[in-house]
DRENMARKE-780317 format. One line per field, with one value per residue (C-alpha): residue number from 1; x, y, z. Coordinates in steps of 0.25 Angstrom, whole numbers, plus 5000, padded with zeros to 4 digits. Example, Ala and Ser with C-alpha at 12.3 -4.5 7.8 and 13.67 -1.06 7.14 Angstrom:
! DRENMARKE-780317
pati	c(1_2) .
c1	c(5049_5055) .
c2	c(4982_4996) .
c3	c(5031_5029) .
***
This chain:
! DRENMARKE-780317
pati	c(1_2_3_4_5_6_7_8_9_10_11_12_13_14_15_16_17_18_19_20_21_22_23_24_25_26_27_28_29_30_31_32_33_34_35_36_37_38_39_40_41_42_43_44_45_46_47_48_49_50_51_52_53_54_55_56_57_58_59_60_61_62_63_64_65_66_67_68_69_70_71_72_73_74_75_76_77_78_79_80_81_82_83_84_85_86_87_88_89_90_91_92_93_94_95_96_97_98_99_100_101_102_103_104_105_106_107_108_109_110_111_112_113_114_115_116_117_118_119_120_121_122_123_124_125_126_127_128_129_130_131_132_133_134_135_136_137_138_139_140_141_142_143_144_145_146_147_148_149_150_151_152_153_154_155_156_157_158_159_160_161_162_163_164_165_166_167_168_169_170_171_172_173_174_175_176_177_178_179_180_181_182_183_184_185_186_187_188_189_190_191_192_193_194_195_196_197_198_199_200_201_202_203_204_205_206_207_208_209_210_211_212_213_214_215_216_217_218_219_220_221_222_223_224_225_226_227_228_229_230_231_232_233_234_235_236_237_238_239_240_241_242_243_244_245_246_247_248_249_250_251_252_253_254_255_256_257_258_259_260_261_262_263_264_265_266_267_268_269_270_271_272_273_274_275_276_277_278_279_280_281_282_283_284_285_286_287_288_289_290_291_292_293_294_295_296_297_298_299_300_301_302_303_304_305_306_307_308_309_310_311_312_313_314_315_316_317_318_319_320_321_322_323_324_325_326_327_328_329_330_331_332_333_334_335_336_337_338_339_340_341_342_343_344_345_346_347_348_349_350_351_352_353_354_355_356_357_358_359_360_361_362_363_364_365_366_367_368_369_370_371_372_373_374_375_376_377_378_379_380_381_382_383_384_385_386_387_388_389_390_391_392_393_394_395_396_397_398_399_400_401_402_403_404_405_406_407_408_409_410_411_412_413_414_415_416_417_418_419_420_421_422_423_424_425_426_427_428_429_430_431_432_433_434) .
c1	c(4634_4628_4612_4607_4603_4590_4597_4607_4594_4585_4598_4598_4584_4588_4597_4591_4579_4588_4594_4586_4593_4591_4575_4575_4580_4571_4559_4566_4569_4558_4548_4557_4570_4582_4589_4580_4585_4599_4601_4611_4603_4618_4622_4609_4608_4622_4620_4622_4620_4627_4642_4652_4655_4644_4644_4630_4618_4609_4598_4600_4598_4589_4592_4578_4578_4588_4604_4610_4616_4631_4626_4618_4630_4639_4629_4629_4642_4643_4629_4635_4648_4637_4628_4641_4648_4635_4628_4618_4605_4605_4607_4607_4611_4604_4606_4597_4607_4619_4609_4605_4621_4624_4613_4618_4633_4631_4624_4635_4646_4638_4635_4649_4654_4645_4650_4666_4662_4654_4663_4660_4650_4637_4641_4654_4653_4655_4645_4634_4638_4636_4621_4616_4616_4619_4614_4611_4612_4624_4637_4651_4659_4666_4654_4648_4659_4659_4644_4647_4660_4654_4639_4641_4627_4616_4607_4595_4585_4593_4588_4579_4577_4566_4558_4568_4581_4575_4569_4581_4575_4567_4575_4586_4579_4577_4590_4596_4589_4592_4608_4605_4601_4611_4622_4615_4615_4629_4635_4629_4633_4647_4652_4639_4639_4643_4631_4621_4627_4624_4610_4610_4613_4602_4591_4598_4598_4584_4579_4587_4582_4567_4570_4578_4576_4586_4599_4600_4612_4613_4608_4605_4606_4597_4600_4600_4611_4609_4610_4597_4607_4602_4612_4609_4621_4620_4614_4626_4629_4629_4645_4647_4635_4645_4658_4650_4644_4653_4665_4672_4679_4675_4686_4694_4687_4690_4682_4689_4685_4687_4688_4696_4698_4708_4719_4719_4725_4723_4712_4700_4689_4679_4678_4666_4661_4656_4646_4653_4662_4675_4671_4678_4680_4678_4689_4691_4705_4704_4706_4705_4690_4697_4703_4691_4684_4694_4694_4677_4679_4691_4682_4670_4678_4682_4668_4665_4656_4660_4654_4653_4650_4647_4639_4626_4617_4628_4623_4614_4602_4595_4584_4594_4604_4617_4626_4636_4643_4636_4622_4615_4620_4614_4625_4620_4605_4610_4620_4629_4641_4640_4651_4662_4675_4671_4680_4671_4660_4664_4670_4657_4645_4641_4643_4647_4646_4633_4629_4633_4634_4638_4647_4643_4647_4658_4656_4670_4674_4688_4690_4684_4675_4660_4651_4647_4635_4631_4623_4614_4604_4591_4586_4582_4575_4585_4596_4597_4590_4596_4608_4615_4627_4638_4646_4660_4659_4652_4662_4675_4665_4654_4660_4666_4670_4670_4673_4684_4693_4708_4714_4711_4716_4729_4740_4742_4728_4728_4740_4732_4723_4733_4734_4728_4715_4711_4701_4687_4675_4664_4657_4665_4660_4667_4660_4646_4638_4633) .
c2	c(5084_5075_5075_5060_5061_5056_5048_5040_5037_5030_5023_5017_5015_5007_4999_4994_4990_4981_4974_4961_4959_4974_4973_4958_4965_4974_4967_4961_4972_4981_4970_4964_4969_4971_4968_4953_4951_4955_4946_4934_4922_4913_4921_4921_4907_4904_4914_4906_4913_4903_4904_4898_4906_4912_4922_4925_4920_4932_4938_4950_4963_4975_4988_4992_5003_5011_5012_5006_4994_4997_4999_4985_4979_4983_4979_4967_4965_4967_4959_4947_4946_4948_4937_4928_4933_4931_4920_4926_4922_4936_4952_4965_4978_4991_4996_5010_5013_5015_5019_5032_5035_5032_5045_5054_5051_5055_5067_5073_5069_5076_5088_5088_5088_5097_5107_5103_5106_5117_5126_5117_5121_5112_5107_5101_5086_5081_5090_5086_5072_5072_5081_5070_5060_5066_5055_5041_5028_5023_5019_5013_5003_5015_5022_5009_5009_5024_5022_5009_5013_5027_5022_5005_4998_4992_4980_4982_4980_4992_5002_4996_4999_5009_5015_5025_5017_5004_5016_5029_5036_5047_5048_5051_5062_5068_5068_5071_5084_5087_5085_5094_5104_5102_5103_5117_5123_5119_5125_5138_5137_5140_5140_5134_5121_5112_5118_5115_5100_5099_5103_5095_5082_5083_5085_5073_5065_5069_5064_5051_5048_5050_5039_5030_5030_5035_5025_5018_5022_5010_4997_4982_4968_4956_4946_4929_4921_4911_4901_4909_4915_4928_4940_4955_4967_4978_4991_4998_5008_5004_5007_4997_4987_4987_4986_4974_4966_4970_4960_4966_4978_4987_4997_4985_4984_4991_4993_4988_4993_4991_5002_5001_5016_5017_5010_4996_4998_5013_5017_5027_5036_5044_5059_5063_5050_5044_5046_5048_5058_5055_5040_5030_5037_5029_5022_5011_5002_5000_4985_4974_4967_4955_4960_4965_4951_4942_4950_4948_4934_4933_4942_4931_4918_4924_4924_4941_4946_4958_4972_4976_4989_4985_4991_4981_4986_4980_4966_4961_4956_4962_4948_4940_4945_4943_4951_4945_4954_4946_4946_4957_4955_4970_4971_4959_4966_4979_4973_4985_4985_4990_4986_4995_4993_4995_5006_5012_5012_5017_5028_5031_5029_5015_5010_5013_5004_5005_4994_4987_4971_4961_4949_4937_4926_4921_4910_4904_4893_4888_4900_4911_4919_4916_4924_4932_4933_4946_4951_4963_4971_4968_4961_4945_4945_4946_4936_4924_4930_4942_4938_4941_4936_4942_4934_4936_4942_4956_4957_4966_4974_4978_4977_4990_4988_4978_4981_4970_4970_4976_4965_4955_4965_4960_4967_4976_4980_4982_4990_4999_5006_5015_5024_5037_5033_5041_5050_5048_5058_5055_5053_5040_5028_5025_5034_5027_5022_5008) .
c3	c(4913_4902_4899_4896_4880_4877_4865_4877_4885_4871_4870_4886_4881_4869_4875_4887_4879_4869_4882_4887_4898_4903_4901_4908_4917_4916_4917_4931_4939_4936_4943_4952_4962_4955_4969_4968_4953_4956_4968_4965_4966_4967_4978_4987_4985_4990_5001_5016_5029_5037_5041_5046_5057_5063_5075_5077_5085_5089_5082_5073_5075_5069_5067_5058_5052_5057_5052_5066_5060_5064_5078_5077_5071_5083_5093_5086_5087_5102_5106_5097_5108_5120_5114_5116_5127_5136_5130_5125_5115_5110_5114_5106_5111_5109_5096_5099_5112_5103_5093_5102_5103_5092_5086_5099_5095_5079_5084_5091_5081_5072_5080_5083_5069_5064_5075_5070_5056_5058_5050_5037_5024_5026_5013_5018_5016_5028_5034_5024_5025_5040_5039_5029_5039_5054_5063_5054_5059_5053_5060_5059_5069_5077_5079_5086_5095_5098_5103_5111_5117_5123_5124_5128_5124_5131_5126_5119_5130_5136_5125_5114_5098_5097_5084_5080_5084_5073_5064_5064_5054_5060_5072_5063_5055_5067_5071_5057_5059_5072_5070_5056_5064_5074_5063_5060_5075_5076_5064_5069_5084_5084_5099_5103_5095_5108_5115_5103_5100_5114_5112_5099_5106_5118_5106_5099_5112_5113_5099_5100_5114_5108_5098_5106_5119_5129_5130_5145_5152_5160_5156_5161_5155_5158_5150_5150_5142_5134_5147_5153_5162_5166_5168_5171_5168_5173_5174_5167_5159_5142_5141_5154_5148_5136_5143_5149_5138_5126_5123_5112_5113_5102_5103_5098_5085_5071_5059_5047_5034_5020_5010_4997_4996_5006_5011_5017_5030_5033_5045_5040_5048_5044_5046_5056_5056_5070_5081_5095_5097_5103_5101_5090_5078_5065_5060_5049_5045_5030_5027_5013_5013_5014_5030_5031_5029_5035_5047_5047_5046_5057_5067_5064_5066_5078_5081_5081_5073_5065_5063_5048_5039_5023_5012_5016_5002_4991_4987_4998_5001_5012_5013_5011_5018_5011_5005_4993_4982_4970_4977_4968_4953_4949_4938_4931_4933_4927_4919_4922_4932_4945_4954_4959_4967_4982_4983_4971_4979_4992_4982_4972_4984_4981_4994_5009_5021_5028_5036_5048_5053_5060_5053_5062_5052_5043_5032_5030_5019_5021_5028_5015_5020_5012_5019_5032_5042_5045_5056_5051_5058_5052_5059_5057_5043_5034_5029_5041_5051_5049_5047_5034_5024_5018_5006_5007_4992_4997_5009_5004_4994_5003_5019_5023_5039_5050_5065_5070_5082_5080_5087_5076_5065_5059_5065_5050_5052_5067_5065_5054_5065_5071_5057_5054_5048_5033_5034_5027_5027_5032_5019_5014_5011_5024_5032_5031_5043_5045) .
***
């Protein structure tokens, strides 16, 4: 290792001193934000949130602060083909009833693997890597289905948002300490571990139930359409209530991602990644951002809207809402070079996916794809009304998945799915949650 010589560091000094451009900039940034003197005035001035093909005409959603935003992504997905199928003004589901099993379904997959890898060193990566964060938030698109496939939903009326399913973080401290624990006691329990997960899931039951309530088991609608109609379904149970008011087939849709380390074409999962056991496992088909965004736009002219996972803290502009890949001009700031390839920073920790949306718009110019409308989870004071735009620029660098129906894959695509998918550990880039 290499000590920094007081004689390199009067050097540093030296030079920055004799730069004018490095002390303007300086002055600027010590009394002002760099994000404020970085931001691209051309491209915030050109920036449009109307498009041509827009889908949306609900209010949107808002997860607080919690990590939930693949879950409200996917309910916003379903509720957007409800709102049309039965007329209505608007509807959301309940976010904290797939919430709750969502937390009871981590646990046991975790309880569960820590009992399969109970012969494994505590230092063993995939051990660690699960014990840094047993029971967070996050989620992908195959998890989402897992929970609604085994658990249905109900609407929002049916089982509301309460403090700790808008604000996770002490009900998750809690639990995180409980499954640590729980990971300890099963390590220890040999022939009995199947007796103490079973213990470990009632206490787990018990702490989710304290924070958010008890899930219905049968649930009814009242409801009015937007011809005053009224209409009343049910009482039912949340998987019939699903069956009932879900039109599209989520056992039909795929997530397509795009990661320039691996072969276009191939399939990929992630080892002990997922929530239910025996449910949906996790599973990707590798394709060029360019499919990627042409199936995006073909799924919004079709009038669906399209679930998306992307790296949402690379050139944005969280009040504005917009994302574009020249929006923050840091290089020109620092007068250094930052960029790297996107496969250079999946590979050096620069980036991952980590959040989940909704496309529900498509700008198109001749038929080029200029921009999209995204439906984030923040709520309505950010961007237009909470609504947000994408340029087409930051598209192929920063999107990493979007869920779309196999049937309207190309045929090469479609065909793709039926091979062995490589297998990444859980600690790729690829392995992140929403």
């Amino acid at each position: 290792m290499t000590a920094i010589a007081l004689s390199d560091i009067d050097q540093m000094r030296s030079q920055f001193a004799a730069d004018p451009v490095a002390t303007i900039v300086q002055n600027a940034v010590t009394t002002t934000s760099v994000k404020s003197i970085a931001l691209n005035r051309t491209v915030v001035s050109q920036a449009d949130p109307l498009v041509s093909n827009q889908l949306d005409t609900w209010k949107p959603a808002n997860q607080k602060k919690s990590g939930r935003c693949w879950l409200f992504s996917g309910l916003n997905l379903l509720r957007s083909h409800v709102i049309k199928e039965m007329n209505l003004e608007g509807f959301e589901f309940s976010q904290n009833y797939l919430h709750f099993w969502d937390k009871l379904e981590k646990a046991n997959w975790f309880f569960t693997s820590m009992i399969e890898l109970a012969d494994r060193e505590l230092d063993d990566r995939t051990i660690a890597h699960m014990l840094r964060d047993p029971i967070g938030d996050g989620g992908q698109w195959d998890m989402f289905v897992a929970l609604v496939e085994k658990y249905g939903v109900v609407p929002k009326a049916s089982m509301p948002e309460t403090e700790s399913s808008s604000n996770t973080r002490a009900m998750n401290e809690t639990l995180a300490t409980l499954l640590r624990r729980g990971a300890r006691d099963l390590r220890a329990a040999g022939e009995s571990a199947e007796a103490v997960r079973t213990e470990l899931m009632r206490q787990v039951f018990r702490v989710l139930a304290i924070h958010l309530g008890t899930p219905p088991s049968t649930v009814t609608w009242s409801y009015k359409d937007k011809d005053k109609q009224f209409h009343r379904v049910g009482p039912m149970t949340p998987l019939d209530f699903a069956h009932h008011v879900i039109e599209q087939h989520l056992s039909g849709v795929v997530c397509l991602v795009n990661d320039p380390r691996h072969p276009y074409g191939a399939t990929m999962t992630v080892d002990h990644l997922g929530n239910v056991v025996g449910g949906r496992p996790i599973r990707y088909l590798n394709v060029e951002a360019e499919q990627l965004k042409a199936m995006v736009v073909s799924e919004i002219t079709a009038g669906r809207p399209v679930w998306f996972g992307c790296d949402t803290h690379q050139q944005f502009d969280r009040d504005l809402g917009l994302w574009d890949e020249n929006l923050l001009e840091y290089e020109r700031v620092y007068g250094l070079t930052l960029s790297m390839s996107k496969a250079e920073r999946m590979e050096y920790g620069e980036e991952a996916m980590n959040h989940a949306m909704l496309f529900t718009g498509a700008d198109l110019v001749d038929g080029r794809l200029t921009r999209l409308r995204v439906e984030n989870s923040w709520g309505e004071d950010l961007g237009d009304k909470g609504f947000m735009t994408m340029n087409e620029s930051w598209f192929g660098e920063h999107v990493f998945e979007v869920a779309v129906s196999v049937s309207d894959l190309p045929p090469e695509l479609a065909a793709s799915l039926d091979k062995d998918p490589i297998v990444l550990p859980i600690w790729d880039p690829m392995g992140t949650l929403a």
